[in-house]
C-alpha positions in Angstrom: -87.2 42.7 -71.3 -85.9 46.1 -70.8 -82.5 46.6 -68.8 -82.7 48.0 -65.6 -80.0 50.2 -64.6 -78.5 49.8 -60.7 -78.7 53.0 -58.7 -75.2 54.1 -57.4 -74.4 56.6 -54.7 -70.9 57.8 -54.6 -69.5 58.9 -50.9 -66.7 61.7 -50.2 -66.1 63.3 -47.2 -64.9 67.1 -47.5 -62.6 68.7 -44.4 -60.8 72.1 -46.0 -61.0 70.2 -49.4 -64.4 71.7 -50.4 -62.8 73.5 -53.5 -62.4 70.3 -55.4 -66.3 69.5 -55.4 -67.0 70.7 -58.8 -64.0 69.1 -60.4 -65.3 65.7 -58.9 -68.9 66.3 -60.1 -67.6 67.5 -63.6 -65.9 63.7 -63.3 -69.6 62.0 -62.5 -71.1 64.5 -65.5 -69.3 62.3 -67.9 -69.3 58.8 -66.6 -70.2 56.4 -69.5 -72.6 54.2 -67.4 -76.5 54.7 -67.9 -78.1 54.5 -64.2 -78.8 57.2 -62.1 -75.6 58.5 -60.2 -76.3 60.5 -56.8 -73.2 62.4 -54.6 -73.2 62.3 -51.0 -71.0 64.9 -49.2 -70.3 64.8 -46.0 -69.5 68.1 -44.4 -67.0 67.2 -41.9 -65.9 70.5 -40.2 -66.4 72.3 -37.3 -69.3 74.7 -38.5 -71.3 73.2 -42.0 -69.4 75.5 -44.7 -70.8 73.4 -47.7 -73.3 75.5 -49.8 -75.8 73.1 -51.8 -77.3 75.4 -53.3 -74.2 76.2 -55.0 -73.6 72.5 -56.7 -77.2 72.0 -58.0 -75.9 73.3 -61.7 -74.5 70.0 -61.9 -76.3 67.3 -63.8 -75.6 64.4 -60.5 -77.7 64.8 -57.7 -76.0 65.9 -54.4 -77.2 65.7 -51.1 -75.4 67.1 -48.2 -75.3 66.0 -44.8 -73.6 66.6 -41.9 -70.9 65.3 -39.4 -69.1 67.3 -36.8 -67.2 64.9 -35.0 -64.0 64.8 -36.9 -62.5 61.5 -38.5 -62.6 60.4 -41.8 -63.8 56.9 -40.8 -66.0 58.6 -39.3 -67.4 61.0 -42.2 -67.1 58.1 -44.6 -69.7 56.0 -42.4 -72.3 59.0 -42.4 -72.1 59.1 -45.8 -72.7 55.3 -46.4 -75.7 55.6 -43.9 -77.3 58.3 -46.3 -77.0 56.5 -49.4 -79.9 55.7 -51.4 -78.5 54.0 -54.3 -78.1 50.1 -55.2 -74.6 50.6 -54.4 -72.3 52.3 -52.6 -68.9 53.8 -54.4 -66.1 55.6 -51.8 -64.4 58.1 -53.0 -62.1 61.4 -52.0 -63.2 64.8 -53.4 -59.6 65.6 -55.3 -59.9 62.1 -57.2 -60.6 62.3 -60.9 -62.8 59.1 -61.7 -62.0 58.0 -65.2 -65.1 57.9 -67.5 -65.4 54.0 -66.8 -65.5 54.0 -63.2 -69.2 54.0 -61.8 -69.6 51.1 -64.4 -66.5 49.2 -64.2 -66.9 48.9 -60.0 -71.2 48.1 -60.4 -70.0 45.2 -63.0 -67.8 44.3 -60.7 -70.1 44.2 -58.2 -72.8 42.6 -59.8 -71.5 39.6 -61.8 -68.0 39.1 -60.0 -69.9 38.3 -56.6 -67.8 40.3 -54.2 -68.7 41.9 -51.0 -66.4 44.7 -51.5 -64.5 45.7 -54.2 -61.7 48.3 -54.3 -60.1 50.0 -58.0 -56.9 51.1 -58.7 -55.6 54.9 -57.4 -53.0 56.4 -59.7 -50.9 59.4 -57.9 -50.6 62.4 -60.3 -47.3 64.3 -59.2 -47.0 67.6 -59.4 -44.7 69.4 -61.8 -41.2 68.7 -61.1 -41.2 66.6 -58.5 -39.6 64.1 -60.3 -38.7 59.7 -59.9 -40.2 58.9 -56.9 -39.2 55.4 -55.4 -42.0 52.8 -55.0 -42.2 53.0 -51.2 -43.1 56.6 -51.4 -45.7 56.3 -54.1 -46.9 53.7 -52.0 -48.4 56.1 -49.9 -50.8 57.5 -52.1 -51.7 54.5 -54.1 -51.0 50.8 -54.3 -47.8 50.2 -55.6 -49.0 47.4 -58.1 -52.0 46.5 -59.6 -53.4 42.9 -60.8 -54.6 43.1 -64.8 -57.9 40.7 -64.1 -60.7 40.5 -61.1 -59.0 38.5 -58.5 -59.2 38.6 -54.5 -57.7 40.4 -52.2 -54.0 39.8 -51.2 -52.4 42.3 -48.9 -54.3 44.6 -47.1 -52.3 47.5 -48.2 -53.8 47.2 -51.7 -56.9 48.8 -51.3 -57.6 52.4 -50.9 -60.6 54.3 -49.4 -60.1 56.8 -52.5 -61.8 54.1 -54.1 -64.2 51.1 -52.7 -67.6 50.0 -53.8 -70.0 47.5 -51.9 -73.6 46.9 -52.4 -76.3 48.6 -50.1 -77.6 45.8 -48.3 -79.1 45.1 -44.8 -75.4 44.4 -43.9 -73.3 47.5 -45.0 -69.7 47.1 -43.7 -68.7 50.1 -41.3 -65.1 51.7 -41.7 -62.8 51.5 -38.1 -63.2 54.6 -36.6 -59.6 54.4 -34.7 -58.4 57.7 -33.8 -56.3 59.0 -30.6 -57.4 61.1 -27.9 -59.5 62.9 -29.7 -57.5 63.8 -32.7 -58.8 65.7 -36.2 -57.2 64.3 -38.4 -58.6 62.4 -41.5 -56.8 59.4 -41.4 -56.2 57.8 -44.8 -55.8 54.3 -44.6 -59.4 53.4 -42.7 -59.4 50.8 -45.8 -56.5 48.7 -44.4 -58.3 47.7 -41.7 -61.4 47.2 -43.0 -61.1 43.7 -44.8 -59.8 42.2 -41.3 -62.9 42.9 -40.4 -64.9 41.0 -43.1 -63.4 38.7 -44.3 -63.3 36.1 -41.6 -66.7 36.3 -41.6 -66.6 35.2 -45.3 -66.8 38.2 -46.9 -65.0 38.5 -50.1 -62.6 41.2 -51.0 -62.0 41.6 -54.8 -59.2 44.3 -56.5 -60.7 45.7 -60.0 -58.8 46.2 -62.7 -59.9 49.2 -64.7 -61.9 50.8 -62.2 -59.3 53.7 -62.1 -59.5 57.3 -60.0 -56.5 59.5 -60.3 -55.6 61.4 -57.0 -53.2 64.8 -57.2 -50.4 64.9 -54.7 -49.8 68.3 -53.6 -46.2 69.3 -53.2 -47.3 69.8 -49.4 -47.7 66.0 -49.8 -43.9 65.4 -50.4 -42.6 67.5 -47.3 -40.6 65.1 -44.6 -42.8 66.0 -41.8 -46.2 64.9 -44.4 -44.5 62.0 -45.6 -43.3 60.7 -41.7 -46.8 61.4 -40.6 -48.3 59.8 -43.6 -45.9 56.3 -43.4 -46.3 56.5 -39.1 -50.2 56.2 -39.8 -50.4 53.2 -42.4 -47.6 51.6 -40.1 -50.4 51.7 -37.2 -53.2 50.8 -39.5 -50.9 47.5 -41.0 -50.2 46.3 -37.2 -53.8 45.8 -36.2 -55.1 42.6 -35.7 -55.9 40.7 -39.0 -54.2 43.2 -41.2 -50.2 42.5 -39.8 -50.2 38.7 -41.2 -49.7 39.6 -44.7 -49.2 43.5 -44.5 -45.5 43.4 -45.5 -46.8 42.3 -49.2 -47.2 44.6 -52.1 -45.1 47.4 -50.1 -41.9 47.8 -51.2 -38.8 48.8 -49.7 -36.5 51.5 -50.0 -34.5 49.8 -53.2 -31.4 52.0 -54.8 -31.7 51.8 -59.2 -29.2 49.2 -60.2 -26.1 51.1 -61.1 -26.7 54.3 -58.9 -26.8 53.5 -55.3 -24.6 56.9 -54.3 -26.9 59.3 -56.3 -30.2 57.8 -55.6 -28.8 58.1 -51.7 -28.4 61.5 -52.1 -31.4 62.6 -54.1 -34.5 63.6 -52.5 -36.4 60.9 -53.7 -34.1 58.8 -52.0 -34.3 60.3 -48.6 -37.8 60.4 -49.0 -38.0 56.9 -49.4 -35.6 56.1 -46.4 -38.0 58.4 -44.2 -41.2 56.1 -45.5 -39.8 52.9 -44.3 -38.3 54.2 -40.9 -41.8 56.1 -40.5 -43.6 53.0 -41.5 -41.7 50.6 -39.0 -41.8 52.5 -36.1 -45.8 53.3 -36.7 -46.3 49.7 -36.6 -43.6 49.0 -33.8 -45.3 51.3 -31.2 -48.9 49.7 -32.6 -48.1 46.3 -31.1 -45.8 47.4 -28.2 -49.1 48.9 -26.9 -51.6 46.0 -28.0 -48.6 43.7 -26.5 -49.4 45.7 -23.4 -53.1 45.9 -23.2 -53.1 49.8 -23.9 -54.9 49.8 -27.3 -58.7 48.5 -27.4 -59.7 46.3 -30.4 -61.8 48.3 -32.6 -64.3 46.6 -34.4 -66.4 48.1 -37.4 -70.3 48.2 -37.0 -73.0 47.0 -39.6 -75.6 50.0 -40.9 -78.8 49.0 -41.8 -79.3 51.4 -44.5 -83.0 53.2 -44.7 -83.6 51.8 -48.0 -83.0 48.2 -49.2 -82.0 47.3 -52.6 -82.0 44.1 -54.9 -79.0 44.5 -57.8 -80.9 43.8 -61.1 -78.4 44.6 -63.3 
C-alpha cells in the first residue's frame, strides 16, 4: 500500500517584514519531507503591499490573503482560517526552518497524539553583540529545551515562531488581547494559548528537533525594545491559566560565578536587569487590573476550517 503523504500549510503573518519572504520560502524549497507544502501570508498592513505575483518563482505554493485590522493574534488566526493543508505549522517570516522541520512537527503530530505541538526557536545574534544572559535570550526563544517529545511544562516554552496543530473541525484560535486599539504585533500570543486548551484536555507537547532559527536585529537589543518586549510577555504570563507555573523555565538575572562587578557593568548585564524589572512590572499591573475588574477575560475562538482533513500519514 502506497504512502500517503499529509498536506501541510505553513502560516506567517507579514507587517513591514515583507522583505524576508523569499528567504522563508527558499527555507520550505529545501525541506526534506515529501508531501505537498503550501504558504499562507497574511498581509497585515494598512493598504495590501504584498505582490503574489512576485513569489510564484518559488517551488511552494503561496496564497495571499488579507487582514487589515492590526494584531498579530489577529493575522495569525486569518491565516489558520485559510489553510488547506492536513496541518497547520505557525511560523514568523524572518525564521529559517531547518531542513527537518515540516517533517519533524507532522511526525510529531501524527504518531505522538498531541493537539498542539510547539519546536524549538534558536536566536541568531547579530555580529558583535556578544554573551547575552539567559533572561534576555529568553525573550526571543525558550531558554531551554527538552531532548525527547514530552508535554508541556511552563507556558513560557512555546513560541508562535513555531507551532503546529492539525486542521480539524476544532482548530484552536490565538488570544487576540490587545489595548485600545494598539498596532502592534504582539509576540507572545502563544503563552496564552495552552491555558486555553488544555483544561479542556487538550494536550500540549514541546518537539525536540523541530528547530526554526530567528535573527535578532540589533534594534532588538535597544533598552526601550527589550523593556517593551519583557513588559508584554509579563502581561501575557499573568493571565488567567498561564500565571500558575509561568515563573518556570525563565531565568533570572544571574551574575557568572567569579565576576559579579563586570557582568554588573557590562551591557549584557544591564540588559538583563531591565528584562526582569520589565517582566515584573508587566505582570504586576496585569493582575492589579484583573484584581480590579478592569481587564475582560479573553477567550480564544474555535475555526471550523473550509476543508476537513483525516492525517493518514
Amino acid at each position: 500500500m502506497p504512502v500517503v503523504w499529509n498536506s501541510v500549510s505553513v502560516v506567517v503573518a507579514v507587517r513591514g517584514n515583507a522583505g524576508h519572504l523569499p528567504s522563508l520560502l527558499r527555507a520550505l524549497s529545501h525541506q526534506d519531507y515529501l508531501g505537498a507544502v503550501e504558504l499562507v501570508v497574511v498581509d497585515n498592513h494598512d493598504q495590501p503591499v504584498i505582490d503574489r505575483c512576485r513569489l510564484v518563482a518559488w517551488p511552494v505554493p503561496v496564497h495571499v490573503a488579507f487582514e487589515m485590522r492590526p494584531g498579530l493574534a489577529r493575522a495569525r488566526n486569518t491565516g489558520i482560517r485559510m489553510a488547506t493543508g492536513d496541518f497547520i505549522l505557525i511560523t514568523d517570516p524572518e525564521a529559517q526552518p531547518d531542513p527537518g522541520w515540516v517533517r519533524t512537527m507532522v511526525t510529531a503530530l501524527v504518531h505522538g497524539g498531541a493537539d498542539l505541538v510547539g519546536g524549538q526557536v534558536v536566536p541568531i545574534l547579530p555580529a558583535g553583540a556578544g554573551p547575552l544572559p539567559a533572561p534576555v535570550l529568553a525573550l526571543f526563544g525558550p531558554a531551554c529545551w527538552p531532548t525527547v517529545v514530552c508535554e508541556l511544562e511552563a507556558p513560557g516554552q512555546l513560541s508562535g515562531s513555531n507551532l503546529g496543530m492539525p486542521n480539524t473541525d476544532e482548530v484552536p484560535l490565538l488570544v487576540d488581547a490587545r489595548r485600545r486599539g494598539s498596532g502592534y504585533h504582539r509576540h507572545y500570543d502563544a503563552i496564552e494559548l495552552p491555558a486555553s486548551v488544555q483544561p479542556a484536555g487538550y494536550s500540549v507537547q514541546l518537539v525536540p528537533g523541530a528547530v526554526v532559527r530567528r535573527p535578532v536585529l540589533p534594534e532588538h537589543l535597544t533598552v526601550r525594545s527589550v523593556w517593551v518586549r519583557a513588559w508584554r510577555q509579563g502581561v501575557s504570563l499573568a493571565r488567567p491559566g498561564v500565571r500558575r507555573s509561568s515563573g518556570a523555565h525563565l531565568p533570572g538575572p544571574r551574575a557568572p560565578r567569579g565576576l559579579p562587578w563586570e557582568w554588573l557593568v557590562s551591557r549584557g548585564g544591564w540588559l538583563a536587569i531591565v528584562t526582569v524589572l520589565a517582566r515584573a512590572a508587566g505582570r504586576t499591573k496585569e493582575r492589579a487590573l484583573r484584581a480590579l475588574g478592569w481587564r475582560r477575560e479573553e477567550r480564544p475562538a474555535r475555526a471550523r476550517p473550509l476543508h476537513q482533513h483525516t492525517a493518514q500519514h
